[in-house]
N, C-alpha and C positions, 0 to 999 in steps of 0.2 A: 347630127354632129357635123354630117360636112357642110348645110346651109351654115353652120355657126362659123365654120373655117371663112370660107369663102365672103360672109359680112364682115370678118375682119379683116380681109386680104382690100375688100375693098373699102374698109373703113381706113387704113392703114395707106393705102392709095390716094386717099382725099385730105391726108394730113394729117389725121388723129392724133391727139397727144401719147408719146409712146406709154405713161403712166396709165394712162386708158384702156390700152390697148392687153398692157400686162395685168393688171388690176382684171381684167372682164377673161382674162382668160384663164387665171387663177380662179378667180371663184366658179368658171364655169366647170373648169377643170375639179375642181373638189368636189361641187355636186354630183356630177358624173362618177367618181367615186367614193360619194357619199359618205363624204368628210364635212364637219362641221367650216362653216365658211367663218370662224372665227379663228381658223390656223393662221390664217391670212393677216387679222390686226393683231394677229399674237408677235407676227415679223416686223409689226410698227414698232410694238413697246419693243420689242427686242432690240431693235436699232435703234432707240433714243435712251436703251441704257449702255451703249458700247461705250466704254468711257474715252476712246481714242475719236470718236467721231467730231468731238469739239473742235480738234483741229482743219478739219475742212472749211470751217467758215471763217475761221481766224485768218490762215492761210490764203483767201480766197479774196477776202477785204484786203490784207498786205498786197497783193500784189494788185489789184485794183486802184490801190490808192497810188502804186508807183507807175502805174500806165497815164494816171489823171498827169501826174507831174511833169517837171524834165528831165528824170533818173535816166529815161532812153539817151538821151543825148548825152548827159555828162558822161555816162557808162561809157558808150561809143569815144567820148574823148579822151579817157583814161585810157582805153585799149589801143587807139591810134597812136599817141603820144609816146606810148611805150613800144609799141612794136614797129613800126611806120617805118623802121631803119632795116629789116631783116627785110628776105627774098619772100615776098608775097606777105609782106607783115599786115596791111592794113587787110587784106584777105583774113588770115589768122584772127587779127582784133576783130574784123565782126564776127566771124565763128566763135567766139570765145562772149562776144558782147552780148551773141544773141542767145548762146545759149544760156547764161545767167540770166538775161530775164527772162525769157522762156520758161527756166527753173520757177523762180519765185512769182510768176503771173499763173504759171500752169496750164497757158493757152499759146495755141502757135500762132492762131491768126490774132490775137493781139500784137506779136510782136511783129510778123510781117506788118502790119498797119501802120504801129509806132515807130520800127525801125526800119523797115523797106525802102523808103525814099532818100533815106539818109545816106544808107551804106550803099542805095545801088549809086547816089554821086557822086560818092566817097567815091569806090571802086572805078568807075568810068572815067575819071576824072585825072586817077593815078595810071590808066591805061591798060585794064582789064578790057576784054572784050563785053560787049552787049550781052552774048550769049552765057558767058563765064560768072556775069555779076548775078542773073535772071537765077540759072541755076544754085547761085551761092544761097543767095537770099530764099528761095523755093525750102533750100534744103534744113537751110540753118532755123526755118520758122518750128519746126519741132526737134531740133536737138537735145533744147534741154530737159527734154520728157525724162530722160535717164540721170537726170541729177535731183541732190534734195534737196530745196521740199516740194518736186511736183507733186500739184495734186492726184494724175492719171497714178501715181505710185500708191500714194497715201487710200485711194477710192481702190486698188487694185489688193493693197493688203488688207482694209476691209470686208471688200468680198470673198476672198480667198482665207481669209481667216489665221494672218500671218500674222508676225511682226513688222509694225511700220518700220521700226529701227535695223531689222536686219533684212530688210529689200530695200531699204537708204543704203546701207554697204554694198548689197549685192550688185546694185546698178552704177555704182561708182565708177568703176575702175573700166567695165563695158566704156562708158558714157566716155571716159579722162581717154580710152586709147583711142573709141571715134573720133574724137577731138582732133587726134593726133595724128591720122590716118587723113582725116580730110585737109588739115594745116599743110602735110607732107605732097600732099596732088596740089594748095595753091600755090605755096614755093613753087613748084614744077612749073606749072602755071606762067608764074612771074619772071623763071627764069626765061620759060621759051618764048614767052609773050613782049619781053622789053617792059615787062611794068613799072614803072619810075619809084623806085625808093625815097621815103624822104628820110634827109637826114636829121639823124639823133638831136632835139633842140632842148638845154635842161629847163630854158626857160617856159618853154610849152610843157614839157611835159609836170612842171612844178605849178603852172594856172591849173593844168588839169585836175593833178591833185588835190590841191588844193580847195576845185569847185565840187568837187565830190568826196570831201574829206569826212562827210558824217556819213556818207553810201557805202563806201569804199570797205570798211569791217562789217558790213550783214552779212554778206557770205560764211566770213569768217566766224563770225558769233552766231549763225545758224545753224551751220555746218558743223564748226566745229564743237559746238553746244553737245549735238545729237551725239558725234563719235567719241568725243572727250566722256560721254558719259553723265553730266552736268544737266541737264534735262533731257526729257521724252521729247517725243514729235507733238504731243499737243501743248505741252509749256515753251517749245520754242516755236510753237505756233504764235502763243497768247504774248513771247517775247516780241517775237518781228511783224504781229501788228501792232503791239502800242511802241516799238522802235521808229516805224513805219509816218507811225501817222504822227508823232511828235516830230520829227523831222522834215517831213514835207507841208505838214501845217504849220507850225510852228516856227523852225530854223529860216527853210528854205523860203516859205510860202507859197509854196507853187502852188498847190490845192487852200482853196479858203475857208475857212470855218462854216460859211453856209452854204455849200459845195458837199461836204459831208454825210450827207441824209441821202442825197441823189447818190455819192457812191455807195452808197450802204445800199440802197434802194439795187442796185444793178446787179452789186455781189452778191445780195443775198437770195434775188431771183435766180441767180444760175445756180444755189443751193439749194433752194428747197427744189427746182426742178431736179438738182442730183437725187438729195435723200426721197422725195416720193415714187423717181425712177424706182431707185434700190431700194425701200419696204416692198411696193409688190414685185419686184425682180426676185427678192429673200422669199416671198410666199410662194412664187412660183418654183423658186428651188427647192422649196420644201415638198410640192408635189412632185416632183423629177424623180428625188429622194425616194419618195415613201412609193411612187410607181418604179423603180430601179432602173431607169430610162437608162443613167450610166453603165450601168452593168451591164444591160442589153446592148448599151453601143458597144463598150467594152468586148462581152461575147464576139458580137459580128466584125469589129475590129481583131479578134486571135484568129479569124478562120482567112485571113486576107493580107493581115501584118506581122510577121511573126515575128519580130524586137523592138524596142525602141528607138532603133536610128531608124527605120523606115514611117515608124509613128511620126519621130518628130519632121520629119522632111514633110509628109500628110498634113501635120499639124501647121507648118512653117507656110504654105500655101494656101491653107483655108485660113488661117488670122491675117496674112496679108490679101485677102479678096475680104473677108469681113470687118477690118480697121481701114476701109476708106468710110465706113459709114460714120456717123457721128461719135466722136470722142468716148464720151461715158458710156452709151447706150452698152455700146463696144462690149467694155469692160464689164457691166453689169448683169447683161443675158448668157456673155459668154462663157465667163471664166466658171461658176458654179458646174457646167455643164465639163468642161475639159479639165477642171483639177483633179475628181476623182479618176477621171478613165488613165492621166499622167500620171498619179499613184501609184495606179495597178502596174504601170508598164515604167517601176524604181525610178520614176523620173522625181527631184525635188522639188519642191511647190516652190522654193525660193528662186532656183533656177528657170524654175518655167514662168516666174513673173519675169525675169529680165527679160527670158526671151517677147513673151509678150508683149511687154514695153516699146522692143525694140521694134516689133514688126509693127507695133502702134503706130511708130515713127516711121516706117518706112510706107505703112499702108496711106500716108498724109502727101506722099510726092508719087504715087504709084497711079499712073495711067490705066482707065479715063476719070474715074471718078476721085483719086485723091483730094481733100480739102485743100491743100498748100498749094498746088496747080492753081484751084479757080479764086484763092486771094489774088493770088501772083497776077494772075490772068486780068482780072478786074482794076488791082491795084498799080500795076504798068499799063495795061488798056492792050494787053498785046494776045492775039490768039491762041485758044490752048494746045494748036499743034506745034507753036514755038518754044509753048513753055517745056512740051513733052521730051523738045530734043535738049533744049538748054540742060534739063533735070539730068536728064540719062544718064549720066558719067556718074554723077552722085548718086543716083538711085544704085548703076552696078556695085559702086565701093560700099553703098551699108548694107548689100544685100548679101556680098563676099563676104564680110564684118559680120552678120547675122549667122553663115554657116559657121565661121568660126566661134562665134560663143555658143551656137548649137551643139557641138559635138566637143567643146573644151569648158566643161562646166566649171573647172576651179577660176575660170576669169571674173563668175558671178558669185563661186562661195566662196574663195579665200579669203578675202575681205572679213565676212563674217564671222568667219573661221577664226582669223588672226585675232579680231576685236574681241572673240568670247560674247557675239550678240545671242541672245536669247530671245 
């Protein structure tokens, strides 16, 4: 058994694909307990009759097809246009800019890409410091992890075996106050900095409208689809990619009719690499399970932790050291292993997705290996001990922000609570 650890420590080493790597130690794992290795494709069919899974790929094409276009841009001009007048306004518009598409792409380094260059000469240009724009942009590239319809949400109440509809509410109101928390420091920002306001122009802000006048309701008919009760998360999946794609093909033309196949082609790769992660991720949770690995952490967690506030504080610092790794992986070895042992210890699985989420987001700007650092890092060409201190300030406020929805759970269930989500 340990020659077999140690060839995957070094297969793992050389790049293995992580399906691989889960797949071979699922089945090596059941033989060894001498379980038929057909538990294993019993977690494939399982997961292609979840009937919420559709929305993953639908969701995943929309926002693909809006990174192909110039939604980045017009978005960013709708939010200048309107706020550009207030103390730190155009700060606030790309916080607000990036974290909508962020939402609807479901990826951060998409958006630092698409909208990075933009905002950081937006920002400079209005007389933000260097260090102030580097940081903004670092931070804002996964904010909207906690709005819906990220996919990091949707993949998490998957695994976790939730409602997608009620961790869309739960992460709401978390996601609307960081908003609101980080808006509040670039004011501060703009006030102490001299940053040049522009003024209110209705003519600009009425082109803006205007150029983004079929964009401007997806949120709203997303969003509000979900809460209003009007569709699930897989039918306003199925709505906001053919909203999506008639729009930017069709209206706008920014993507071309034979352009089409190539973004299918790219979304649909980072889908099947999700779902083949998550089947052997799900066989491997089913040997966890039926070996009671939980219960056994569990056990030696009561002889060391003796309540839930020191669990979650444990818990709070091993998912931000484990979510600098890649996105999904994250989400799909981890969460099976940590929902049951947060059960035991009265924690909500709805609330412990926010948290989750949240430290997903924070573990993306968290030194040295966060992702959002080495876009930043690459995509300004600037070294990553610059980006470490630009981040800092923003890393301390979601981290404060983090204890606080840690230890104040009705910020992640009232929401639900009020809606009556089930």
């Amino acid at each position: 058994m340990s020659l077999f650890f140690i060839g995957l420590i070094i297969l793992a080493a050389l790049g293995a694909p992580i399906f691989a790597l889960l797949g071979g130690l699922s089945l090596f794992l059941f033989h060894q307990a001498q379980i038929e290795s057909s538990a294993l494709i019993i977690e494939l069919a399982r997961l292609a009759d979840m009937p919420s899974l559709i929305a993953v790929p639908l969701f995943t094409f929309a926002g693909y097809l809006l990174a192909e276009s110039n939604a980045p841009q017009r978005l960013l001009d709708v939010a200048e246009a309107s706020l550009s007048w207030l103390p730190g306004g155009i700060a606030v518009a790309s916080l607000g800019a990036c974290a909508l598409f962020t939402a609807f792409t479901g990826a951060s380094g998409v958006t630092i890409i698409a909208l990075g260059g933009i905002i950081y000469a937006v920002l400079t240009r209005q007389g933000y410091s260097e260090k102030f724009s580097l940081g903004l942009i670092t931070t804002t590239g996964s904010l909207g992890l906690l709005f819906p319809p990220s996919l990091p949400i949707i993949l998490y109440a998957l695994v976790a075996q939730i409602s997608i509809n009620k961790l869309f509410a739960a992460t709401l109101i978390p996601g609307l106050l960081l908003l609101i928390l980080l808006s509040i420091y670039a004011a501060r920002v703009s006030l102490k900095g001299g940053a040049v306001a522009i003024p209110f122009r209705w003519a600009s802000f009425k082109k803006a409208i205007r150029a983004a006048a079929w964009e401007i309701p997806l949120p709203f008919l997303i969003i509000g689809g979900i809460y209003g009760g009007v569709f699930t998360a897989s039918e306003a999946a199925a709505v906001m990619a053919f909203y999506v794609l008639a729009v930017e093909v069709l209206i706008y033309r920014d993507v071309r009719v034979s352009s089409i196949p190539e973004v299918m082609r790219k979304s649909m790769t980072l889908v099947g690499a999700i779902l083949i992660v998550l089947g052997t991720a799900l066989g491997l949770t089913n040997y966890l399970i039926e070996a009671e690995i939980p219960n056994r952490l569990f056990g030696w967690l009561q002889t060391h932790i003796s309540g839930p506030h020191e669990f979650l504080i444990l818990l709070n610092v091993f998912l931000l050291v484990v979510n600098m790794v890649e996105i999904f992986s994250a989400i799909i070895i981890v969460v099976p292993i940590i929902v049951p042992i947060a059960l035991k210890y009265g924690i909500d699985p709805v609330h412990l997705g926010s948290l989750f989420l949240l430290n997903l987001e924070i573990g993306y700007m968290t030194p040295p290996m966060g992702l959002n650092l080495f876009l930043s890092s690459r995509r300004f060409e600037k070294p990553l001990p610059e980006l470490y201190r630009a981040a800092f300030p923003f890393w301390l406020m979601l981290v404060f922000f983090l204890v606080l929805v840690t230890y104040i759970p009705g910020l992640s269930l009232w929401l639900p609570r009020i809606l009556k989500i089930q």
